[in-house]
PDB file of N, CA, C and O in Angstrom:
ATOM      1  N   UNK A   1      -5.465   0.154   0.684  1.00  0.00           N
ATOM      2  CA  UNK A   1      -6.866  -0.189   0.760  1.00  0.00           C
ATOM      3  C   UNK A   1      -7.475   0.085   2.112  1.00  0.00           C
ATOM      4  O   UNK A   1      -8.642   0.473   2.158  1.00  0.00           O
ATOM      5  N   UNK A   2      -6.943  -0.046   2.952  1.00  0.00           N
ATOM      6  CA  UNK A   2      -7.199   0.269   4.310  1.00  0.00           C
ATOM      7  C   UNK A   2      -7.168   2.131   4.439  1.00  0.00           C
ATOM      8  O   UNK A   2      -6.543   2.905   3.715  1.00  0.00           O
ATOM      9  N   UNK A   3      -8.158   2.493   5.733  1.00  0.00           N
ATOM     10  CA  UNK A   3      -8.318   4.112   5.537  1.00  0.00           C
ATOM     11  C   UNK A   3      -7.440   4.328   7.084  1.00  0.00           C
ATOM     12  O   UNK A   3      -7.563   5.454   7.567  1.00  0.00           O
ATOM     13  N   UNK A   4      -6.643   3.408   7.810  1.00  0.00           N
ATOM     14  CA  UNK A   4      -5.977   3.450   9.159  1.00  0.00           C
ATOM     15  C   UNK A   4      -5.028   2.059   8.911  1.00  0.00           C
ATOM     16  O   UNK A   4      -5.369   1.035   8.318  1.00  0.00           O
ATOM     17  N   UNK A   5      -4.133   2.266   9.359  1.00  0.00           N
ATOM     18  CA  UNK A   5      -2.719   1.443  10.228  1.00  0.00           C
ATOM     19  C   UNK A   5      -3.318  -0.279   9.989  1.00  0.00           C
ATOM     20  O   UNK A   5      -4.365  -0.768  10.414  1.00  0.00           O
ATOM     21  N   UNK A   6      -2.697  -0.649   9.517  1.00  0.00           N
ATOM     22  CA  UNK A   6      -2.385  -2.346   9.292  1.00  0.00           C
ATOM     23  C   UNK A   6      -2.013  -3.057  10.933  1.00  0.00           C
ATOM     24  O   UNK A   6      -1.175  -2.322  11.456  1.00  0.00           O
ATOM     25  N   UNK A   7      -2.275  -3.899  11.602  1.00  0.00           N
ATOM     26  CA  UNK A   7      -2.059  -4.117  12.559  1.00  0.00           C
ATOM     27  C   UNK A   7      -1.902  -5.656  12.539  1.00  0.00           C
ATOM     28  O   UNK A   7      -1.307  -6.171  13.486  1.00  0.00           O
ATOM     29  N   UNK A   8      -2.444  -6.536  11.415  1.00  0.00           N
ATOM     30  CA  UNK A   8      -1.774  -7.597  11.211  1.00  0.00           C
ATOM     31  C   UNK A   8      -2.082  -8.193  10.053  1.00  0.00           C
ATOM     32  O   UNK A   8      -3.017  -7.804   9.353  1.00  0.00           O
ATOM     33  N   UNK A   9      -1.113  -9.463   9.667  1.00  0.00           N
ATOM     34  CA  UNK A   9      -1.496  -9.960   8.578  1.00  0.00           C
ATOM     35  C   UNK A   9      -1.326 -11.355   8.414  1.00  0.00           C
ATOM     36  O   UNK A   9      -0.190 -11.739   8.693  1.00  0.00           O
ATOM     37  N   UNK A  10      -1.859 -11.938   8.167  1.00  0.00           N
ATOM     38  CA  UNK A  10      -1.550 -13.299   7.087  1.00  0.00           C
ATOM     39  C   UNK A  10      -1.674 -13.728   5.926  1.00  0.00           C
ATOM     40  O   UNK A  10      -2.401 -13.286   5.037  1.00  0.00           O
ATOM     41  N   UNK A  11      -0.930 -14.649   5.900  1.00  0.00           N
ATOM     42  CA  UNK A  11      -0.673 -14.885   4.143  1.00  0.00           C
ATOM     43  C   UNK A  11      -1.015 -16.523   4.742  1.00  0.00           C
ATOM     44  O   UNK A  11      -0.562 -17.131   5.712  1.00  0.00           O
ATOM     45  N   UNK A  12      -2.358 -17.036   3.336  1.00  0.00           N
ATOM     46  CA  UNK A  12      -2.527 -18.460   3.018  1.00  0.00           C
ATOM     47  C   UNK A  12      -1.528 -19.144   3.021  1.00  0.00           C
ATOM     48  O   UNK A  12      -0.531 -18.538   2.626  1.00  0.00           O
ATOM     49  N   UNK A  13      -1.315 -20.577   3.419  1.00  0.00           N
ATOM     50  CA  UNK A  13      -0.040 -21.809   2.604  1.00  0.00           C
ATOM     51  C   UNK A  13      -0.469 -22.069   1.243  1.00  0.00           C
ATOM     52  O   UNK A  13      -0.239 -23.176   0.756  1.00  0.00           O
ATOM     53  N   UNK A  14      -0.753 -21.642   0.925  1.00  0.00           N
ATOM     54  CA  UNK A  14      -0.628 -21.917  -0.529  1.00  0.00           C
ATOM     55  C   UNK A  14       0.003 -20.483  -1.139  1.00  0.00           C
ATOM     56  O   UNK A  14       0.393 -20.335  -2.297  1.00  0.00           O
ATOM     57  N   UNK A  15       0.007 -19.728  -0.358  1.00  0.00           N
ATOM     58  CA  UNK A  15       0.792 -18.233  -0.912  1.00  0.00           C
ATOM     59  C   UNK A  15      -0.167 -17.292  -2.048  1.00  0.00           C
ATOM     60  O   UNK A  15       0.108 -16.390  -2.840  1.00  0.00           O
ATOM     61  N   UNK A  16      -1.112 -17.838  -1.761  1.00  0.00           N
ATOM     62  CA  UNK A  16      -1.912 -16.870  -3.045  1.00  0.00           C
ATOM     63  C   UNK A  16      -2.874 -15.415  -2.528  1.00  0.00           C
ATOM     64  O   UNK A  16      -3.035 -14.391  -3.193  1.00  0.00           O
ATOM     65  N   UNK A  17      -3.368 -15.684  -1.279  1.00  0.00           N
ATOM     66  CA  UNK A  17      -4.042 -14.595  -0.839  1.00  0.00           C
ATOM     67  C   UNK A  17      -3.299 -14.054   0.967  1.00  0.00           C
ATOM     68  O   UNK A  17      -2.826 -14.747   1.868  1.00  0.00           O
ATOM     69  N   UNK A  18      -3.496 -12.647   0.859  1.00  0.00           N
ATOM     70  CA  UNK A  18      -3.069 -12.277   2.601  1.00  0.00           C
ATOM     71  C   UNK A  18      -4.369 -11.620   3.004  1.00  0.00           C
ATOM     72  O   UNK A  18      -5.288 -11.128   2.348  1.00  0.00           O
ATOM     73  N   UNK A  19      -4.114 -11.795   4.485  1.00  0.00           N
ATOM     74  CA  UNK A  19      -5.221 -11.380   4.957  1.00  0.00           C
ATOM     75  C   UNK A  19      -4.983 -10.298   6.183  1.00  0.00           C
ATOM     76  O   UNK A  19      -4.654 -10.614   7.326  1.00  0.00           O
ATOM     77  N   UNK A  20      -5.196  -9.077   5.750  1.00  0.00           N
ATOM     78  CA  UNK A  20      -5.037  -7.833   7.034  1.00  0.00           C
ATOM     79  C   UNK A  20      -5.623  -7.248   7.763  1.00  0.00           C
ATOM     80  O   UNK A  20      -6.636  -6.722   7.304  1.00  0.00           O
ATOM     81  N   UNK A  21      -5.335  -7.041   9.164  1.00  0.00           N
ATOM     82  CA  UNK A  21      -6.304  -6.693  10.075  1.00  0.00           C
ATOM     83  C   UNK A  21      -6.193  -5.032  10.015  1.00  0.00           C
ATOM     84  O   UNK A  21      -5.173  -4.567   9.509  1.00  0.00           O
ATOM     85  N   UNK A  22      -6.965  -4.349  10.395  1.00  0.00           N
ATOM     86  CA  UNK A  22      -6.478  -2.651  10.292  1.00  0.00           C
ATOM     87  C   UNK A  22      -7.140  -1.953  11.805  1.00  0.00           C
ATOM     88  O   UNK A  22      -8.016  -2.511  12.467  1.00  0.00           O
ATOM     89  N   UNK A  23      -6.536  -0.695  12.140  1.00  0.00           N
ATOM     90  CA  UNK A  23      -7.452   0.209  12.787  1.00  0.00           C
ATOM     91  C   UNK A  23      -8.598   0.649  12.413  1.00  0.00           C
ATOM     92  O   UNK A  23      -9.391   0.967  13.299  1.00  0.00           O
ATOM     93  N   UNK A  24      -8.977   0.780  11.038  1.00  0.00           N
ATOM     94  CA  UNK A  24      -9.852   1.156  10.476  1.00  0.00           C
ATOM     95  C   UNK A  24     -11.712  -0.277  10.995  1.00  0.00           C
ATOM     96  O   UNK A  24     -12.916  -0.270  10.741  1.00  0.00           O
ATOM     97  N   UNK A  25     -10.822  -1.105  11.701  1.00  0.00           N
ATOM     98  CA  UNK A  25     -12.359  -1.562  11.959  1.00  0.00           C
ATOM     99  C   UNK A  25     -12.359  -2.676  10.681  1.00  0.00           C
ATOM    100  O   UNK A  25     -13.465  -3.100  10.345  1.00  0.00           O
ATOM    101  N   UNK A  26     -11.151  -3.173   9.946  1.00  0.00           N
ATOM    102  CA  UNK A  26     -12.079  -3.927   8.596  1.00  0.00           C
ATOM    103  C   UNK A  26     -10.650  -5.078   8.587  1.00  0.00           C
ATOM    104  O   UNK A  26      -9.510  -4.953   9.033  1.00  0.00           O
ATOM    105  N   UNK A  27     -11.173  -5.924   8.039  1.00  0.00           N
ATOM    106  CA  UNK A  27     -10.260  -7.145   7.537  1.00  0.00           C
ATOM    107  C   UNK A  27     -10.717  -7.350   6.412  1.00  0.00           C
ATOM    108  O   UNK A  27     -11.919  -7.340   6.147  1.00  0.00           O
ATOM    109  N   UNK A  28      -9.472  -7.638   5.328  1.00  0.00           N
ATOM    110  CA  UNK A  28      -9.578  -7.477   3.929  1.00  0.00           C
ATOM    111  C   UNK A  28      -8.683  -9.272   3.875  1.00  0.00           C
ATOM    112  O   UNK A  28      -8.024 -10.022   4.596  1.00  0.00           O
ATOM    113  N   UNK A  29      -9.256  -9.183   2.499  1.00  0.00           N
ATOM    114  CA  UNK A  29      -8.068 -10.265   1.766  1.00  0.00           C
ATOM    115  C   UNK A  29      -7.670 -10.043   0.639  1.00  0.00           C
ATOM    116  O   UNK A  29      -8.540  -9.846  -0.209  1.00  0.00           O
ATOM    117  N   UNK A  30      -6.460 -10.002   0.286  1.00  0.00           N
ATOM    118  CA  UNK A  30      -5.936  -9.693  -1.209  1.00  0.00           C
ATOM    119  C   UNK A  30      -5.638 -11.106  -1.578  1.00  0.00           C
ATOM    120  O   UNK A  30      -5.368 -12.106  -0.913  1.00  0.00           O
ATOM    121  N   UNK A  31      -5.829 -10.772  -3.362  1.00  0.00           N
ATOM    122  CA  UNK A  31      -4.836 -11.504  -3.937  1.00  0.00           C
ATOM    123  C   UNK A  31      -3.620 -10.987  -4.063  1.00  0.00           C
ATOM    124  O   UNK A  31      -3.306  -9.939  -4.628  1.00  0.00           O
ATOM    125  N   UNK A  32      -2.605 -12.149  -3.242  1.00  0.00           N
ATOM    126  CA  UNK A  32      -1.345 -11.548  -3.093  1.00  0.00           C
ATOM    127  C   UNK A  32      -0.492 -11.456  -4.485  1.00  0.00           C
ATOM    128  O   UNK A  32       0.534 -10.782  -4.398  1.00  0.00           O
ATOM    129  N   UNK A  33      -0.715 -11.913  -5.477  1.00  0.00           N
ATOM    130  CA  UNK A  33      -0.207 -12.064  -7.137  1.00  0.00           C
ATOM    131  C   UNK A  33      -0.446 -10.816  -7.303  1.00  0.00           C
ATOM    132  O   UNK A  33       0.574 -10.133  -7.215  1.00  0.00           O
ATOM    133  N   UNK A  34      -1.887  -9.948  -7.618  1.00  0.00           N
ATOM    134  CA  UNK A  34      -2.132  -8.853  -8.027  1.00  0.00           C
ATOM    135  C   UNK A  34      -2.111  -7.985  -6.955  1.00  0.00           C
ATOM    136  O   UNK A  34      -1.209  -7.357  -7.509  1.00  0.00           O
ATOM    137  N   UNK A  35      -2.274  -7.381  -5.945  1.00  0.00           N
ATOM    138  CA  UNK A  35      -2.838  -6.816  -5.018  1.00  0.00           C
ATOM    139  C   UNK A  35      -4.124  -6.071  -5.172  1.00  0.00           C
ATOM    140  O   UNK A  35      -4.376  -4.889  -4.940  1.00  0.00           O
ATOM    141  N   UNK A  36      -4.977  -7.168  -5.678  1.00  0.00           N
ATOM    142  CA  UNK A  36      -6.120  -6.891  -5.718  1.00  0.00           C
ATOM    143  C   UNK A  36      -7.013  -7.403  -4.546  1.00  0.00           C
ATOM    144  O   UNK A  36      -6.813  -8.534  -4.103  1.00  0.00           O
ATOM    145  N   UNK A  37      -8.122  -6.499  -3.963  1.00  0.00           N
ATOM    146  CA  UNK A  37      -8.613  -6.695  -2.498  1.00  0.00           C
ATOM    147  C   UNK A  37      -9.584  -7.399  -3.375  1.00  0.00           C
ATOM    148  O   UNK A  37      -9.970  -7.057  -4.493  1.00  0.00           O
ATOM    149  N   UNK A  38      -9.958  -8.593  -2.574  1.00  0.00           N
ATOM    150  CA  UNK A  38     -10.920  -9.569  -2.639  1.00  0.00           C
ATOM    151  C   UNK A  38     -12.301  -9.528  -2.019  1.00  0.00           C
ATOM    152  O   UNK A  38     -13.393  -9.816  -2.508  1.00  0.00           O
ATOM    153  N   UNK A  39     -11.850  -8.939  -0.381  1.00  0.00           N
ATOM    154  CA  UNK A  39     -13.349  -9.381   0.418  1.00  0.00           C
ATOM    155  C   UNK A  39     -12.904  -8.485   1.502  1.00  0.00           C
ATOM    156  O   UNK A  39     -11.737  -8.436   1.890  1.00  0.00           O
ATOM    157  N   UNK A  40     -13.782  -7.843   1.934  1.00  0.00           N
ATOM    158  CA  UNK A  40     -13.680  -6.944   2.880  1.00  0.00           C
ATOM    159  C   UNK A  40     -14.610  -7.322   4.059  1.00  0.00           C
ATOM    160  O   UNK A  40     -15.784  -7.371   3.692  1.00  0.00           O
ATOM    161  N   UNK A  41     -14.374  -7.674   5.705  1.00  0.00           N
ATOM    162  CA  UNK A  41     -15.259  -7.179   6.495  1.00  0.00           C
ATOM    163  C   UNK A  41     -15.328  -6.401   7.601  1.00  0.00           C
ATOM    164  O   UNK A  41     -14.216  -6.267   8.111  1.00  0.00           O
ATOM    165  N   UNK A  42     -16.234  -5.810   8.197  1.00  0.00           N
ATOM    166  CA  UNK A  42     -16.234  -4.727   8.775  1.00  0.00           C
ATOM    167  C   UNK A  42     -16.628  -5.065  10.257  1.00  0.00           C
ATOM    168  O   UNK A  42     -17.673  -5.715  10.298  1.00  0.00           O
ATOM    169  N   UNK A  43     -16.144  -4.834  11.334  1.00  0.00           N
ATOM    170  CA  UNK A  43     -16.263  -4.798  13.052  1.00  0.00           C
ATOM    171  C   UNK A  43     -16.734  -3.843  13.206  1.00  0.00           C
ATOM    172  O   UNK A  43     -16.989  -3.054  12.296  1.00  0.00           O
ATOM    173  N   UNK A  44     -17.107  -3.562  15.083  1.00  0.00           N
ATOM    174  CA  UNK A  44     -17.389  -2.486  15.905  1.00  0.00           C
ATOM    175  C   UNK A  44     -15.725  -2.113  16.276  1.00  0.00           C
ATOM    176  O   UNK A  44     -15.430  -0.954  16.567  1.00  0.00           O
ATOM    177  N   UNK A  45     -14.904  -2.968  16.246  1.00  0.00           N
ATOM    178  CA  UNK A  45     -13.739  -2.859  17.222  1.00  0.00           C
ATOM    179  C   UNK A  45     -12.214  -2.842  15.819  1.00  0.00           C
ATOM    180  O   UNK A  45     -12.152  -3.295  14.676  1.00  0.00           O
ATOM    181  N   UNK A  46     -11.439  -2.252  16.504  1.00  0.00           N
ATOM    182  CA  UNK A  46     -10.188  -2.000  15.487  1.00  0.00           C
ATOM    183  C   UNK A  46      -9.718  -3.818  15.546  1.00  0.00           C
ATOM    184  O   UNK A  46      -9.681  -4.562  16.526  1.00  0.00           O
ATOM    185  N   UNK A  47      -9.399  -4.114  14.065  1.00  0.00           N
ATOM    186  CA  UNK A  47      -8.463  -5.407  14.396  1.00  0.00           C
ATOM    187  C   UNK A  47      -7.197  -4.921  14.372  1.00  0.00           C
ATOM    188  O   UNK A  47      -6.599  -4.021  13.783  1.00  0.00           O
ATOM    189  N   UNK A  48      -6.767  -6.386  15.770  1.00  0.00           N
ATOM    190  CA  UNK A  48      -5.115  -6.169  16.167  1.00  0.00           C
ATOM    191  C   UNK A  48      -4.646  -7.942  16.340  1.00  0.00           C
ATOM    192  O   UNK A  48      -3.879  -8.403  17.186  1.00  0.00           O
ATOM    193  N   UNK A  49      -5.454  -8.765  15.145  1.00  0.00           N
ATOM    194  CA  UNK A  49      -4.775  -9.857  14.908  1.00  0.00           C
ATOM    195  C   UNK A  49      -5.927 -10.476  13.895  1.00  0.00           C
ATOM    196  O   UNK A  49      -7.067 -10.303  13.466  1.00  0.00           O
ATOM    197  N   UNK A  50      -4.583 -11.461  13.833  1.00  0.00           N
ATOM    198  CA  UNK A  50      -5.625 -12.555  12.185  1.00  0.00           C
ATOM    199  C   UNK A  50      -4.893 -13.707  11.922  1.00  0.00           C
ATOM    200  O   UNK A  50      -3.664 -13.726  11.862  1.00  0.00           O
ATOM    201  N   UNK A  51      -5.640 -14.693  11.761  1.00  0.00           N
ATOM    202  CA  UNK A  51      -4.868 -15.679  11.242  1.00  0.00           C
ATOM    203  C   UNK A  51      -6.052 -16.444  10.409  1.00  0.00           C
ATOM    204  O   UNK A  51      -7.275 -16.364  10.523  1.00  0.00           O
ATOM    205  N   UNK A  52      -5.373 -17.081   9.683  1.00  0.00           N
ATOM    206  CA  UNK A  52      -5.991 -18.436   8.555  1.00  0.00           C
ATOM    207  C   UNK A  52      -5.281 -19.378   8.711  1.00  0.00           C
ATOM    208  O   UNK A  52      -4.061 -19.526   8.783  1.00  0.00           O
ATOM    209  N   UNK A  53      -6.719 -20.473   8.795  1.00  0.00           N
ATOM    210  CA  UNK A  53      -6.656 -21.642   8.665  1.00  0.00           C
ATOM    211  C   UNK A  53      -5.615 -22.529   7.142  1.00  0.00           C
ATOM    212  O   UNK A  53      -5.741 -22.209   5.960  1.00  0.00           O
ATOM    213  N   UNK A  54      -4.593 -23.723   7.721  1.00  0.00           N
ATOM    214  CA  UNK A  54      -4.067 -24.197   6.919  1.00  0.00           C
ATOM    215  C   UNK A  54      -4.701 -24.394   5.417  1.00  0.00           C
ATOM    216  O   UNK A  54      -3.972 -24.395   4.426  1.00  0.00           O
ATOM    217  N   UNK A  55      -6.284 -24.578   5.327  1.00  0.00           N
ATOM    218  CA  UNK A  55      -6.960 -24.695   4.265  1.00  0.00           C
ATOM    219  C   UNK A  55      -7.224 -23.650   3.456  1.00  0.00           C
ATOM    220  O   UNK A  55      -7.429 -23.684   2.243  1.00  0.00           O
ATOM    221  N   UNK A  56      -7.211 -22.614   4.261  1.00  0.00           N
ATOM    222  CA  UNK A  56      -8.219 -21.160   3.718  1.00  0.00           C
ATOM    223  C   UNK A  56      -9.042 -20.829   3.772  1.00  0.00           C
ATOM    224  O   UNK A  56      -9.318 -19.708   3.345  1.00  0.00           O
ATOM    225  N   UNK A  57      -9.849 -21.575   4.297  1.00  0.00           N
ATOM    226  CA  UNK A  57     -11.388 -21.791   4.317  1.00  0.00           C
ATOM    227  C   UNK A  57     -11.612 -20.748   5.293  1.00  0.00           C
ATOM    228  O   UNK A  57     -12.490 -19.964   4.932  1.00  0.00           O
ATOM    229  N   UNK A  58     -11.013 -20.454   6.589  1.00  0.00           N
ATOM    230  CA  UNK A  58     -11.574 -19.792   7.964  1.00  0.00           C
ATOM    231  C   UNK A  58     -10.592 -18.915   7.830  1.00  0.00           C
ATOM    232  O   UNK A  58      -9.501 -19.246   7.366  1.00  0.00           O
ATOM    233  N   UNK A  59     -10.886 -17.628   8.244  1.00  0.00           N
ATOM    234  CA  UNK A  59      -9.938 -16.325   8.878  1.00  0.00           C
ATOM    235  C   UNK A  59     -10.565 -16.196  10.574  1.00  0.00           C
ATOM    236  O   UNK A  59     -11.725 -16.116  10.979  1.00  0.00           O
ATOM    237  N   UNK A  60      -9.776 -16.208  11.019  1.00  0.00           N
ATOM    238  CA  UNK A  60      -9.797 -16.019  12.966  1.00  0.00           C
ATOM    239  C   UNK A  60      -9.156 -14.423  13.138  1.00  0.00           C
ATOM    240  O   UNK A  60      -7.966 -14.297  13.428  1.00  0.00           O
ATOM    241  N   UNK A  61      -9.979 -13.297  12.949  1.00  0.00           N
ATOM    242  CA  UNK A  61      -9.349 -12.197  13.822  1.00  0.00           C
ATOM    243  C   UNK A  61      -9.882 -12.077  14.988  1.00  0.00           C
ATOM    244  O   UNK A  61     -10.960 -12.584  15.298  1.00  0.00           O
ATOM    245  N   UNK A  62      -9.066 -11.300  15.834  1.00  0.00           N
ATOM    246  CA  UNK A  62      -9.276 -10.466  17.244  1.00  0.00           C
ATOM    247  C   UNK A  62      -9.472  -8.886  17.145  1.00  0.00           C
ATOM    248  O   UNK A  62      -9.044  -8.128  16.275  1.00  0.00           O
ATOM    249  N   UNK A  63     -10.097  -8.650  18.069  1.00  0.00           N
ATOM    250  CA  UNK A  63     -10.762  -7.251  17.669  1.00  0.00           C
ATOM    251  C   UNK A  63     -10.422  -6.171  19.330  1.00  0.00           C
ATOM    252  O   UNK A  63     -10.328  -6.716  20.430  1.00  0.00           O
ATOM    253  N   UNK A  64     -10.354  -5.370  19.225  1.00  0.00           N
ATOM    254  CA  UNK A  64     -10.035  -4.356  20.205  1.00  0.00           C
ATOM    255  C   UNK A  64     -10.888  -4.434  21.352  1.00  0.00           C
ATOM    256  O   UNK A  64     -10.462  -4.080  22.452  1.00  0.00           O
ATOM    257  N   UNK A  65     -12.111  -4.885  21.191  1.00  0.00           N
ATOM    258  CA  UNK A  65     -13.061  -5.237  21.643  1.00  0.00           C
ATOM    259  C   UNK A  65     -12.880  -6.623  22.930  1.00  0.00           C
ATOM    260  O   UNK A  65     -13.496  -6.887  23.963  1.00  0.00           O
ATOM    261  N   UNK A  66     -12.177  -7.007  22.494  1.00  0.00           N
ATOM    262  CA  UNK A  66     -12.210  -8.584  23.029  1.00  0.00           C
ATOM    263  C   UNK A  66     -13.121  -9.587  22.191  1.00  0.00           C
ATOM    264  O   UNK A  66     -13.636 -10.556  22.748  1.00  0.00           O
ATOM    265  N   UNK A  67     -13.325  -9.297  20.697  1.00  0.00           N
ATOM    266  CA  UNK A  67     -14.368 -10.358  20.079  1.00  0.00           C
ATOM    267  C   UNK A  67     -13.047 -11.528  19.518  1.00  0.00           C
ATOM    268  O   UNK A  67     -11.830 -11.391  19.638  1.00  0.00           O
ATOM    269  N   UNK A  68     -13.646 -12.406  19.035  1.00  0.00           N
ATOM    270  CA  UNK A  68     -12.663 -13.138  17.723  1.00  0.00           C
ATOM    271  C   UNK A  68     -13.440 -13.680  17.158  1.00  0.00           C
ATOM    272  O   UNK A  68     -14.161 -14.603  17.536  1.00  0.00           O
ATOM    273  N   UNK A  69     -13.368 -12.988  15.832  1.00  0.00           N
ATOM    274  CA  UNK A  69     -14.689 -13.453  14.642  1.00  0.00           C
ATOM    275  C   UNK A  69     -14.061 -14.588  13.946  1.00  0.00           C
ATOM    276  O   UNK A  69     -12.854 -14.523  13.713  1.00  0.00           O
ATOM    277  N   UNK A  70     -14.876 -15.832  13.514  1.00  0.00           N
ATOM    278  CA  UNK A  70     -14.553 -16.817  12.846  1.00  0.00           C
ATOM    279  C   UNK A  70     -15.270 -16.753  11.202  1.00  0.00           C
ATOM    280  O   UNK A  70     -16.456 -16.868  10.894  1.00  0.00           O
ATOM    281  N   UNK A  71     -14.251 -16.562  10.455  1.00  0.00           N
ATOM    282  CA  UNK A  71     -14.909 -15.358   9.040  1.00  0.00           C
ATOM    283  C   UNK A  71     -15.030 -16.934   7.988  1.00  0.00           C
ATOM    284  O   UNK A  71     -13.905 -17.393   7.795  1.00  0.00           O
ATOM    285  N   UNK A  72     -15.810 -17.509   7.532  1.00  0.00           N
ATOM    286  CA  UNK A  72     -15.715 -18.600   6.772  1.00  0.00           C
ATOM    287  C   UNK A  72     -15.641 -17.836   5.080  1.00  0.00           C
ATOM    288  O   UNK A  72     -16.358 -16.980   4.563  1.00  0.00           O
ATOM    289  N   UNK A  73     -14.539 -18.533   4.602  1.00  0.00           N
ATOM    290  CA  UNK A  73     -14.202 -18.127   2.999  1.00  0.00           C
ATOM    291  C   UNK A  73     -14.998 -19.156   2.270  1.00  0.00           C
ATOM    292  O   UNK A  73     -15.064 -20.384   2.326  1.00  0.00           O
ATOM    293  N   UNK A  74     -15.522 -18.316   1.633  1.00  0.00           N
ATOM    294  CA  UNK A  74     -16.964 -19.050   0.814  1.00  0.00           C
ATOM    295  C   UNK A  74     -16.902 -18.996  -0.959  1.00  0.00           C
ATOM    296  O   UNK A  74     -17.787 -19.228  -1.782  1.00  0.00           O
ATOM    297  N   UNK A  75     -15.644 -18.641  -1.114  1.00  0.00           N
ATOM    298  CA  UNK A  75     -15.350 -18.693  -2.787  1.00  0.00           C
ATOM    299  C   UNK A  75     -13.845 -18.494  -2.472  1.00  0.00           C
ATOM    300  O   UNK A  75     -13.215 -17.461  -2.699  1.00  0.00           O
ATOM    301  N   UNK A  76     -13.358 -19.634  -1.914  1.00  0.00           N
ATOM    302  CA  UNK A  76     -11.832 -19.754  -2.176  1.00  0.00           C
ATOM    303  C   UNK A  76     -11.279 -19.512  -3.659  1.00  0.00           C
ATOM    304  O   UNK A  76     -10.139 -19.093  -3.460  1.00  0.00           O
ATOM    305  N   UNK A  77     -11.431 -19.544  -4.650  1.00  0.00           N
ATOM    306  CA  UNK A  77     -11.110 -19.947  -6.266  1.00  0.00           C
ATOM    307  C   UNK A  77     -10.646 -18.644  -6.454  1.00  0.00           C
ATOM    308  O   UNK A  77      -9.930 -18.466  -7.439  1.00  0.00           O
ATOM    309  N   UNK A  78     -10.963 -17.424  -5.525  1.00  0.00           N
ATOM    310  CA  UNK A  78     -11.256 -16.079  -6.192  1.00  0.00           C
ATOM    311  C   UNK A  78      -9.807 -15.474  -5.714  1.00  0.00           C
ATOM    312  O   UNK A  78      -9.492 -14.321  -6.008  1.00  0.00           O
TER     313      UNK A  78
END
């Protein structure tokens, strides 16, 4: 799903969705059951980290840039 290099990932505690950072500039979330991409978003800067919150609710990447976007998950169910 990514069009450049994976550079990080996390997977929810509950094990149902991961979440990957890429060169390509984008952070995705799959459902990790299907590997179906869920939600895609897009930076100025390559991501080269990510993490989620124990809930799911928040994704925290870092960006090449020096940003760290705080991404709020707004239809967890999906």
């Amino acid at each position: 799903g990514h069009s450049s290099s994976v550079r990080a990932v996390a997977v929810t505690a509950d094990g149902k969705r991961v979440i990957s950072g890429s060169y390509d500039k984008t952070v995705k979330v799959w459902n990790l059951e299907t590997g179906e991409e869920i939600a895609t978003f897009s930076g100025d800067s390559d991501f080269l980290s990510c993490a989620v919150t124990l809930n799911g609710l928040t994704i925290v990447a870092g960006d090449a840039g020096g940003m760290v976007h705080f991404l709020k998950w707004e239809n967890p169910g999906a």
